[in-house]
C-alpha angles and dihedrals in degrees: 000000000000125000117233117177130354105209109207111236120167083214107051138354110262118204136175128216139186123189128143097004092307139110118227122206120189132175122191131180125169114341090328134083149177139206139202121202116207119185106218081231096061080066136082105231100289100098117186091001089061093051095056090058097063090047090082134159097262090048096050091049083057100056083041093061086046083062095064093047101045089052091051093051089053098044088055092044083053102042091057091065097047098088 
């Protein structure tokens, strides 16, 4: 797997990826994360730059609102089995 770009967010990391004729995208913040896998042949030609069109800001506030849930759904799975 080769990176290919690191976007700079203030709320999450963004990479790139790019393995098998396919674009990774992967977020993390905190101790979660989520991906996004892309076949190049999903894509018109533009390769990564196409990609980074789709990543846009209303996208990424949406991962960033998963996060929170995401965090919420694990804080209740790990408070049940604190006694």
């Amino acid at each position: 797997m080769r990176v290919i770009a690191e976007l700079p967010h203030p709320d999450c990391k963004i990479t790139l990826f790019h393995m098998n004729q396919k674009y990774i995208i992967k977020f993390e913040q905190g101790t979660l994360e989520q991906s996004y896998k892309l076949s190049e042949l999903d894509l018109t030609g533009g390769g990564a730059n196409e990609v980074f069109q789709i990543i846009d800001e209303e996208f990424i506030a949406t991962v960033v609102e998963r996060f929170k849930n995401m965090r919420a759904d694990f804080k209740v799975a790990y408070d049940k089995q604190q006694y």
